[in-house]
N, C-alpha and C positions, 0 to 999 in steps of 0.2 A: 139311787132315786131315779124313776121314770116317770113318764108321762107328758103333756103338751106342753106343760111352761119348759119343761127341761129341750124340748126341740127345736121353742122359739129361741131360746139362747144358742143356738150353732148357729154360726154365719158362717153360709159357702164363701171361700178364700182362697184365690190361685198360690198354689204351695212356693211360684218365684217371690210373690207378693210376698208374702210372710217369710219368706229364705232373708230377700234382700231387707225387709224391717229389721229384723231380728241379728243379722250379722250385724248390721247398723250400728244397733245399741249395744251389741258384745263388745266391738269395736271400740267403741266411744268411752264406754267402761272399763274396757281393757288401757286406754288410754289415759284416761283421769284419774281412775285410779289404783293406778298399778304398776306400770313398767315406766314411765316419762317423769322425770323432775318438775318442777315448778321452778320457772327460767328464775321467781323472785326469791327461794327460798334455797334452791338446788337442791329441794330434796323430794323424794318420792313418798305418797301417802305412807308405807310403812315407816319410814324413817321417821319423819313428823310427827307420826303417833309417838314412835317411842321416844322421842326425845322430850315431849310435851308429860309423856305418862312419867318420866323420870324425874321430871320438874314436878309435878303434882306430889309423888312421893317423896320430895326435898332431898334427893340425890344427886345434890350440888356438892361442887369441892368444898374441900373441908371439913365435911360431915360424913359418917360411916359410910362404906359400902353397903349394898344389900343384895341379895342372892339373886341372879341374875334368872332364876325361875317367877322369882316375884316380880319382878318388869315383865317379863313374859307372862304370867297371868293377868294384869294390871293392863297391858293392852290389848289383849285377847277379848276381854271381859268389859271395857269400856270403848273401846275403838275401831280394832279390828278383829272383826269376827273371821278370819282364816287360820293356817294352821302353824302349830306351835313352832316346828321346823322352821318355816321359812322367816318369821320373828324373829327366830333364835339367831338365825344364821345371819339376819341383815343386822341386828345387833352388835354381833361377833367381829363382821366387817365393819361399823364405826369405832372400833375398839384397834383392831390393825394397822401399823405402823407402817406396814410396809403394802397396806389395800390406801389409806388415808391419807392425803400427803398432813393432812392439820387433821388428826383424829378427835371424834367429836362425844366417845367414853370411855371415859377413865377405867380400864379393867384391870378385876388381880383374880389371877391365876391361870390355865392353859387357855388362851384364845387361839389355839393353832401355833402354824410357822408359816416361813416364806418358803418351803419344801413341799408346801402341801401338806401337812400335818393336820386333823381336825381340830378343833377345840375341846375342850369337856363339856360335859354333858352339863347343863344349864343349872342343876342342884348343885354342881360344885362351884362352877364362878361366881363374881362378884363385881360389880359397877356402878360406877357413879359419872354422873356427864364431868368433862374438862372445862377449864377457863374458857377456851374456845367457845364450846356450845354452851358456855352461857350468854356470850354479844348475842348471840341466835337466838335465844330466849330473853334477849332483854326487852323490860317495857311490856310485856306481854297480857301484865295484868289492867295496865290502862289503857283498852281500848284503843289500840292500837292496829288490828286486824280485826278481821271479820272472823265471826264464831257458825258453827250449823250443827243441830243436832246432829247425834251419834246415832247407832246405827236401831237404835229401839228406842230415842229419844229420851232417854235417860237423865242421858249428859248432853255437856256443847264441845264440839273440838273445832281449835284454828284449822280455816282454810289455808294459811300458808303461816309463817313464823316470821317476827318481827324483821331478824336476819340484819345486823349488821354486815356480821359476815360475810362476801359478796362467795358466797360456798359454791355456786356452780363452777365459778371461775379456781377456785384455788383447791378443791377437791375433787373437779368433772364427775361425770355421770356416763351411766352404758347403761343402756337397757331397747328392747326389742320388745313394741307393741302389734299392731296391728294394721299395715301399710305403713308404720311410722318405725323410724329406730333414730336413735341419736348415738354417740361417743364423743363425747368431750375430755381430752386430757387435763389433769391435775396442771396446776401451774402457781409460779413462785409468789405469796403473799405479798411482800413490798414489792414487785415488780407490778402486780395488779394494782395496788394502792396511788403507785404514781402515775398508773397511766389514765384510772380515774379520778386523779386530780389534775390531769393534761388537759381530760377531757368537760371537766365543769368548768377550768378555765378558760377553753377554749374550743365551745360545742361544736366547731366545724372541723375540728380535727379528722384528718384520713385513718384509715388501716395504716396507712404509711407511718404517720404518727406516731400512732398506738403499738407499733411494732419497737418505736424506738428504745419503750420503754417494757414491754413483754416483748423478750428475746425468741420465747419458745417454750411450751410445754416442758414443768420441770418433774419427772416424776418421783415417789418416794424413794424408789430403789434406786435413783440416780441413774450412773450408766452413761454412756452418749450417743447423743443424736449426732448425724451423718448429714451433713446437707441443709442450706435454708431455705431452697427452694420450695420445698412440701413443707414447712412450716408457713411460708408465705401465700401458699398456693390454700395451706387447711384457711387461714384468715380470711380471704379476702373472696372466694369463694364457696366457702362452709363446706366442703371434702377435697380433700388432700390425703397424704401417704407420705410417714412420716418415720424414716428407718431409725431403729434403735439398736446398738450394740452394746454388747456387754463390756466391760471396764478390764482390759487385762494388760501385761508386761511379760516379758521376757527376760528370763534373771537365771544364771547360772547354779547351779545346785553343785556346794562348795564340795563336799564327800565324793562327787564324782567326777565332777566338772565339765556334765551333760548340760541341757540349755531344758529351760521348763517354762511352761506358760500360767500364770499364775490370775486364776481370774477373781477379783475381786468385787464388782458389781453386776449385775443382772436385767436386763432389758424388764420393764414393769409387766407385771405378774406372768413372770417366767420362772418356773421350782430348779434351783441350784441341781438338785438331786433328781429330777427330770431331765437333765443334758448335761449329767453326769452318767444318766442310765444309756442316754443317746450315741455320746462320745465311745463309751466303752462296748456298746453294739455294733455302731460303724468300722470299730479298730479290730474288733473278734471279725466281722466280714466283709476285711480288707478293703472299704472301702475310702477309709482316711489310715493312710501312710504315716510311717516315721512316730507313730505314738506309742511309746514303750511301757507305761500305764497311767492308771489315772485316780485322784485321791481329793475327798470332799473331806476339807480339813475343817469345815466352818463351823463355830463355836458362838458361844455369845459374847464373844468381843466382836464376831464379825463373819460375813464372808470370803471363804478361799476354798476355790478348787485350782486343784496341782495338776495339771498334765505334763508327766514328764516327756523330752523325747528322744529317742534315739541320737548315737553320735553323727554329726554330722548333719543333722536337719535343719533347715534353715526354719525357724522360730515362726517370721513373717507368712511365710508359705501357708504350713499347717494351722494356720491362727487366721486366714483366710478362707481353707477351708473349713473349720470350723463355721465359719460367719455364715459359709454356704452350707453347709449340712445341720447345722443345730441351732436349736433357739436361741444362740448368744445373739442372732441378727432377727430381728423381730421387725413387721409394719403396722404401724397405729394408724388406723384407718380414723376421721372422724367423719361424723356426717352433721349437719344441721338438719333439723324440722323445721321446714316452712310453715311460717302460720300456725304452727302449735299455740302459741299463746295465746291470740283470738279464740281458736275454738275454745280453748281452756274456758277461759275468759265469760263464751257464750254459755257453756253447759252448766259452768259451776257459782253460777249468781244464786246466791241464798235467799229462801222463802221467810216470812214475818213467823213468828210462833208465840202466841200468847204468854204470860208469865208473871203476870201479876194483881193485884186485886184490883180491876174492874171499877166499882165503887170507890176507892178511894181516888184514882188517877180522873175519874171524872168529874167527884166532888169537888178536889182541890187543883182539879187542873195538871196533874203532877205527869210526868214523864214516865216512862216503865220503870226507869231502873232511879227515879225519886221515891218512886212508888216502895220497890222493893227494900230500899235503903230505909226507909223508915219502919217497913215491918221486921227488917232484924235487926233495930237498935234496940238499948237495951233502957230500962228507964231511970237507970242510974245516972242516966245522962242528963238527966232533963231537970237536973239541979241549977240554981244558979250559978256557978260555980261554973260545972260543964258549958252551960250557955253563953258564957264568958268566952269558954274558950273557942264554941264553935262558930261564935263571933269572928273572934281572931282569925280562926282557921278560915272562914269564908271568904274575908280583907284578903286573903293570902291568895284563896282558890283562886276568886276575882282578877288578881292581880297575876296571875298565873294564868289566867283565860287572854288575857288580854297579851300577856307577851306571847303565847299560844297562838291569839288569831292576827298580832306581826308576823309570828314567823310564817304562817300559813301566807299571806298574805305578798311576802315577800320575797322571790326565787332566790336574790342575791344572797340574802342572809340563810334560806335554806340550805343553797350551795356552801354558803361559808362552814356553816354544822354540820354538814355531810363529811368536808376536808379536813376539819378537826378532827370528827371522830374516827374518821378512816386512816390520819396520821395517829392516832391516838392505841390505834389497832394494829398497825404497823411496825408501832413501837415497841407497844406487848406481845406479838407474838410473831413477827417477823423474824426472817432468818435466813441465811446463804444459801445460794442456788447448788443444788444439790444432782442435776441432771446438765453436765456439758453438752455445748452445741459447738462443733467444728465444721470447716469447711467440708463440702461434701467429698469426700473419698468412698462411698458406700458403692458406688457404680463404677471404681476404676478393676482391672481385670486381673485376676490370679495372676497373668503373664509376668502385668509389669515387676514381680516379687520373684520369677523365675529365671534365673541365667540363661538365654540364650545360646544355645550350643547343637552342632550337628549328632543327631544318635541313629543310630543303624537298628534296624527295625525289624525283627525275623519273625514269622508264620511258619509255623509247621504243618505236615501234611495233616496229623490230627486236628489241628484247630487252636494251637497255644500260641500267643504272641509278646511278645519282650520286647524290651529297647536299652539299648547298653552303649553310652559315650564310642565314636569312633575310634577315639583316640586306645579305647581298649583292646584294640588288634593291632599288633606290632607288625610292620611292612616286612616282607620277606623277599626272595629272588628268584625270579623267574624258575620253577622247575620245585620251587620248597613244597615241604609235605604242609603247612598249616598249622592254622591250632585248634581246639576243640570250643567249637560255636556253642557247642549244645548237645547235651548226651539226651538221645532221643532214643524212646523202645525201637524193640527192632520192626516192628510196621510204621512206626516214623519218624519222617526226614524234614529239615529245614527247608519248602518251599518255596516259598517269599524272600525275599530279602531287600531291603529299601533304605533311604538313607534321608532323613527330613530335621529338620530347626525342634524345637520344645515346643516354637511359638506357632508354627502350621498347625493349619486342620489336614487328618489325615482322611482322603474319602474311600471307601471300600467298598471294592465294584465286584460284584458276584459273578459266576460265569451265564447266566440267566439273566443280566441285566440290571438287577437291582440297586441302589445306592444305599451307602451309610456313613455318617459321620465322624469323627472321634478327635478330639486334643492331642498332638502327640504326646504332653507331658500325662495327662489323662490314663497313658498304658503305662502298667506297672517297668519299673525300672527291675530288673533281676541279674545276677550275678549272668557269666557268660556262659558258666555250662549247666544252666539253671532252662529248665523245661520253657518259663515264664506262666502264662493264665492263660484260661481257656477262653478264644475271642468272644466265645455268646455271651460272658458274663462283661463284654465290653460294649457291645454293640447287639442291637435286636437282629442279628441275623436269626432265621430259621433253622433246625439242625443238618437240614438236606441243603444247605445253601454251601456253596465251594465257592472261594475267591478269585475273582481270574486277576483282578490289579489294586495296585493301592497307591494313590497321588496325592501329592501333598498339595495344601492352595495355603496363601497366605490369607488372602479375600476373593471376594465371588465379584468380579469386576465385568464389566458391561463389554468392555473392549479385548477380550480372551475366552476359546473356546476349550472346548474338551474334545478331545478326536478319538475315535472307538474305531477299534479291530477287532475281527472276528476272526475265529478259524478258519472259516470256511473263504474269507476276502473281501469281506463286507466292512465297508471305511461308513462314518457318519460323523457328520460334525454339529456341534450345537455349544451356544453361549453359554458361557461359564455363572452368569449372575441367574441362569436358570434353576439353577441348584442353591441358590444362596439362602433356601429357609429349611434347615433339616428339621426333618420328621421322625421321630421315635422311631417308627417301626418303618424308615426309611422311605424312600421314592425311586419309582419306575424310570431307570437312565437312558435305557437304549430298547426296542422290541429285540428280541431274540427269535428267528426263526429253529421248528423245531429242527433239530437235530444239529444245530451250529450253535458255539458257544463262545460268550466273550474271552478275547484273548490278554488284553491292554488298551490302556486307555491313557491318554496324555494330555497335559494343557498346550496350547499352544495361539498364536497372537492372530490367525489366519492368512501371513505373509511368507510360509515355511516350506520346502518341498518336502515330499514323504516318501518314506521309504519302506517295503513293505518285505518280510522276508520270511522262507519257509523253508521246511524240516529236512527238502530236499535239495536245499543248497539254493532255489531262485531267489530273484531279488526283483521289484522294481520300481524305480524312481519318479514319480510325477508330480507335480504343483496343486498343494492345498487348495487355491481356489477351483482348480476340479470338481472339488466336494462342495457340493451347495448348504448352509446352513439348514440344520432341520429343529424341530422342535424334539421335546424329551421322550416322544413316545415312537418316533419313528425310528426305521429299520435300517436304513442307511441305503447305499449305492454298491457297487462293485468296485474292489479296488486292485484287484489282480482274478490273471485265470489260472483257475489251477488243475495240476496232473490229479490223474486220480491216486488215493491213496495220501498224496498229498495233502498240508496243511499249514497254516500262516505261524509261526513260533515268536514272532518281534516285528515292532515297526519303530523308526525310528523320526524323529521331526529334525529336518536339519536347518540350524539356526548360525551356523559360523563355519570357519575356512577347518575342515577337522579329518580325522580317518576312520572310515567306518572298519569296527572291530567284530570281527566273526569269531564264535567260542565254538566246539559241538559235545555234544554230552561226555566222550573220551578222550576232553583235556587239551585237545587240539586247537589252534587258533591263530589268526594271523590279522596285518592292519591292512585296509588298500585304499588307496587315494580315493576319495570323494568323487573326482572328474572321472576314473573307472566309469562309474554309474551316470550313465545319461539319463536326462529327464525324458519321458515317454507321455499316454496318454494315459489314465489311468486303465482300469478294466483288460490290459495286454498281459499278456504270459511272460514277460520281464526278463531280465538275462542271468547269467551264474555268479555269485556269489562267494562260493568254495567248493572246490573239487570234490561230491563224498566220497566215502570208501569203508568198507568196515574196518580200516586203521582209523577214521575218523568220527564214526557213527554219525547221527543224526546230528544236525545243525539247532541249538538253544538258545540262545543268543546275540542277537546286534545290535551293537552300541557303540553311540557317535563320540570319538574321544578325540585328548591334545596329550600331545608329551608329556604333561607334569602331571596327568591323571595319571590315578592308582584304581586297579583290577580289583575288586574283592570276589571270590566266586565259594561257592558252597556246593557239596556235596549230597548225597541221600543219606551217607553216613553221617552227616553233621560235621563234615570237616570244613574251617573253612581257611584261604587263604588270602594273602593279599600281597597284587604283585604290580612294581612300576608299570605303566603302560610302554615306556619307551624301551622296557629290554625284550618288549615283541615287536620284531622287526616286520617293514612294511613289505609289503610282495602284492601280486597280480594278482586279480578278481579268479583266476579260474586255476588258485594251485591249493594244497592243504593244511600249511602253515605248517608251527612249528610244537612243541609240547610248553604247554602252562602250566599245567598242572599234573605231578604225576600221583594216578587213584591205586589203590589199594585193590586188589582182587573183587569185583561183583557191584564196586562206586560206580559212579555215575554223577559226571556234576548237572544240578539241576539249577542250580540261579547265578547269577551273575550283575553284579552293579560296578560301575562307575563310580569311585570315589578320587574325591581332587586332593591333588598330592599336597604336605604340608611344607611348609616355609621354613624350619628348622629340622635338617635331614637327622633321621636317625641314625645309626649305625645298624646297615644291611647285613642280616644273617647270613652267614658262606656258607653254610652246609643244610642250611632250611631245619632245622631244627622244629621240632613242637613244644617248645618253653611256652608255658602258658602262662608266664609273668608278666600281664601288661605291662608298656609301657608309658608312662607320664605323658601326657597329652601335651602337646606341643601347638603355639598358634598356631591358626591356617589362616588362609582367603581362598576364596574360591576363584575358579575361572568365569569370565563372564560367560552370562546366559543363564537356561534356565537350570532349575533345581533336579537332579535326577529323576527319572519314572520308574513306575513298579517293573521291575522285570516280568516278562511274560512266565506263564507257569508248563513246564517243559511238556511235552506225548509221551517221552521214555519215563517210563516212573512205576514203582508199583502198584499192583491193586489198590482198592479203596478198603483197608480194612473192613471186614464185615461188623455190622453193630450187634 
């Protein structure tokens, strides 16, 4: 249709104008009635519908089922005009045991599972409302709520339900409107009941109070909460974070007499058979240890999932990581809506709507629903007989108005019927708290469940890293052949080698400067002639990235630095609490200029002299405070000069009365007094170290030792040894030493650490044998000071495999 009336009807309208109205009202809509509760009823418009439409068709206990297609067309058809699905489904969840904590319909046949399971399809169920929801419907036919036509005015449907039940509180609510969201946890019946009868007794009561008596969110699934802090923190500021774990034990499996983790409750709406899919994916890529398989036995007496585990796994450990990797450890966020109720409140005040005969309410004065009451009696009534009794009946109503407009009248005796009925309610369907709250343990650390113990640490030239108990290299004598570190192809060799606690972070410093961090218990533990894992799947290094050092920290402390050496003689020092927030994909530690690379990197207190030492045999000694603190991105200073061809292979931090130990890649090696080495200034050409020679090769190692320390040194063939410090004998800064280690045809030792002798001697091999029968781990203590450094990573070495 065209023409000028049709042109008078456009109104030009700026399109923000009309944007901002119109979300407005979607908003406001999406708010009232759709995703938020009703604080008075705890229920959402579809709930209410269908609880009201199930009352209409007298599918109350006691009386048949009926097919839960007929509820769904019944409030489709008088209530809610949306779609059948989502009816169906909110349905389904008042029927769930384990969605419900006090479910509010009675269902028979598939409503789903706690696995996730669907329900059937709505022509096969069957339901009828519980005991429960009918307090929620009690009263409902006396005027007791407000009514507002339906959606074509039809019919009238309650604005909210009478609700004894105080349902927000003991079933919560989730739902996500539009700039609004709530989550309220479920919580235990009689514990709500007495704490609103705390609080009619006594209306000033605190959160404090009220806590006395609501311990904590109890959900259906049980389970336990960790901590009362974010229980008191959700109350008393309306969001909090609120840890949940799963209910499990540790119990022996009699047929084998392995240890198995037996989980029996599930953090609320977490699918048993969801982190059972989880656990058995983490364990195919070894990312959770020691689990040898896993088995969802749960039936309808109950929930149980089985993880067994390997001999020897400590139960605690693996039952922590779990907590950290799978949904057994779950956070219930809640939030409160501010001011939801008001708006509620304004939007949804009901308009007057005509309804009855006009003429007569005028004639006689009569009220609407006098009016209506008299046009559907019936005239059987209107005998003497009947008039008698509605006599009687009126004495009654009368008398019934008037205890009515006491009670109104009175808060006290209001209050008193509120605590009746809410004990009353109490009594009928209350029941044991079903979700434990224990002190918070949810934020204490994997460590404290892990034995503390030293483990030696090897990298390989390809890139694979392990860690294997010290004690599993048995000490040998001066001159022995070793035992087999690690059977490595023939393009690679054991690297690295490092000696750190379970309980250290280990940092890994690239030759390029870059940082990373890792756990030591973190790296896979592997047998000792076991390759170990490939480091990238440990740490985000890049695949062009090479290690130059690896340091252990126990904390990132304000009062210790990190000292960087370079090949080329470049010292730089920086605080150690710089580093104290690791990054995924790591942080920039030192600038690298190009064509020098890092060589080692150490903690140290900035009270220490240094020592710096190279391939050619120099050495030289100057005082840390030399090096000026610098920040993480700087380059450092100069800390020797060096020959050309030349290069820096070790530095040492000297921290006690000790002998500096020279190694060189052909096994050679000797100790020399400390006092040898005078302190200089830094940036000097330094003095000699050890005599080279090609009986000696090139110089790989120095390191500051005591007597009771023990050598361990590694090969490129993977052999490795370990030998007293004290049966290498001390001699002059400028001779060649003695033989340590004797290599096999084309060896070459490439690493070397310092490890501290043990307190219970073993018996010392005489003929150096390579029995690769560990032996039993023996107490130790350490020597004071600090904890070993990464060995520097040797110049004699072969190619770089080609990729």
């Amino acid at each position: 249709m065209t023409g000028p009336n049709v042109r008078e009807r456009i109104l030009p309208r700026l399109i923000e104008d009309e944007l901002k109205e119109s979300f407005l009202d979607y908003s406001m809509s999406v708010i009232v009635q759709r995703a938020l509760p009703d604080v008075r009823d705890g229920l959402k418009p579809v709930h209410r519908r269908i609880l009201y439409a199930m009352h209409e068709l007298g599918l109350v206990p006691g009386r048949p089922y009926k097919k839960a297609a007929t509820v769904v067309g019944d409030v489709l058809g008088k209530y809610h005009p949306h779609g059948d699905i989502a009816v169906y489904d909110s349905l389904v969840r008042m029927v769930q045991d384990f969605s419900l904590r006090y479910p509010l319909i009675d269902g028979q046949g598939n409503f789903g599972s706690v696995d996730g399971d669907s329900a059937a399809a709505y022509r096969y169920t069957e339901a009828r409302l519980t005991r429960v929801a009918m307090t929620m419907l009690e009263d409902i036919d006396k005027n007791t709520v407000a009514f507002v036509p339906n959606f074509d005015d039809r019919l009238r449907e309650p604005t909210v339900l009478p609700g004894r039940l105080p349902n927000l509180l003991v079933n919560g609510s989730a739902g996500i409107a539009v700039g609004m969201t709530t989550n309220i946890p479920p919580h235990n019946l009689s514990e709500v009941v007495q704490a609103v009868v705390r609080l009619v007794d006594h209306p000033a009561a605190t959160i404090k109070d009220i806590r006395k008596f609501i311990k904590g969110p109890d959900f259906p699934t049980g389970a336990i909460i960790y901590g009362r802090d974010g229980i008191k923190e959700c109350y008393e500021k309306g969001r909090g974070r609120i840890v949940i774990r799963a209910r499990a034990i540790a119990e022996e499996k009699e047929s084998t007499g392995k240890q198995q983790i037996v989980v029996t409750e599930f953090p609320y709406q977490v699918s048993p058979e969801r982190v059972h899919e989880q656990i058995r994916d983490l364990a195919l890529a070894k990312k959770l240890e020691g689990i040898s398989d896993v088995r969802n036995e749960s039936d309808k007496e109950g929930i149980r999932l089985v993880i067994e585990l390997k001999r020897d796994v400590i139960p605690m450990v693996v039952l922590n990581q779990l907590y950290k990797h799978t949904q057994m450890q779950q956070t219930f966020l809640k939030i409160a809506v501010d001011h939801i109720d008001e708006v509620i409140k304004l939007i949804k005040k009901s308009k007057d709507t005509p309804s009855a005969d006009a003429a007569l309410r005028k004639r006689f004065k009569l009220s609407e629903k006098q009016s209506a009451e008299i046009l559907n009696m019936r005239l059987a009534r209107l005998t003497t007989l009947e008039i008698t009794k509605l006599e009687e009946e009126l004495k009654d109503v009368r008398k019934f108005i008037k205890e009515c407009k006491e009670i109104l009248a009175s808060k006290p005796r209001r209050m008193k019927i509120l605590k009746e009925e809410l004990t009353e309610l109490a009594h009928g369907f209350g029941d044991e708290r079903r979700t434990e709250i224990v002190a918070d343990q949810g934020e204490f650390s994997i460590e404290d469940l892990i034995a503390e113990e030293d483990m030696v640490i090897t990298v390989s030239h390809a890139g694979y890293i392990k860690r294997l108990p010290v004690s599993a290299y048995r000490r040998q004598r001066r001159g022995g052949k070793g035992v087999i570190a690690a059977h490595q192809k023939e393009d690679d060799w054991v690297e690295h080698l490092f000696i750190a606690s379970t309980h250290d972070y280990v940092m890994f410093f690239t030759e390029q400067g870059q940082c990373y961090w890792l756990k030591v218990h973190e790296i896979a533990q592997a047998a000792r002639a076991a390759r170990g894992k490939p480091i990238l799947s440990c740490v985000a290094m890049k695949p062009d990235e090479r290690l130059a050092a690896l340091v252990p920290v126990r904390e990132f402390s304000e009062d210790q630095f990190l000292l960087f050496a370079t090949k080329d003689g470049v010292v730089k020092k920086t605080v150690l609490s710089e580093f104290g927030n690791p990054r995924s994909v790591g942080i920039r530690a030192i600038n690298i200029e190009k064509g020098d690379e890092l060589i080692d990197v150490q903690v140290t207190d900035g009270k220490n002299d240094i020592v710096l030492a190279t391939a050619h045999g120099m050495s030289i000694r100057f005082h840390e405070k030399d090096v000026r603190d610098m920040g993480r991105t700087a380059t450092g200073v100069k800390g020797i000069e060096l020959d050309k061809k030349d290069h820096v292979i070790d530095m040492v931090v000297v921290r006690r009365k000790s002998t500096l130990l020279t190694v060189t890649e052909k096994g050679m090696g000797k100790r020399s007094e400390l006092d040898e080495y005078r302190v200089q200034h830094r940036g000097g050409r330094g003095i000699i170290t050890l005599k080279r020679s090609d009986k000696t090769g090139e110089i790989i190692a120095l390191k500051e030792v005591l007597p009771d320390d023990e050598l361990m040194m590694i090969t490129k063939k993977g052999i490795m040894i370990r030998v007293p410090v004290e049966g290498i004998r001390i001699s002059g800064r400028n001779t060649q030493g003695v033989k340590i280690m004797n290599l096999t045809p084309g060896d070459l030792v490439v690493d070397v650490a310092r490890v501290v002798k043990e307190d219970e001697d073993e018996a010392v091999d005489e003929d150096g044998d390579d029995d690769e029968t560990p032996r039993s781990a023996a107490s130790k203590t350490k020597a004071p000071g600090p904890k070993p450094k990464a060995p520097s990573k040797p110049k004699s070495r072969a190619p770089k495999p080609k990729k």
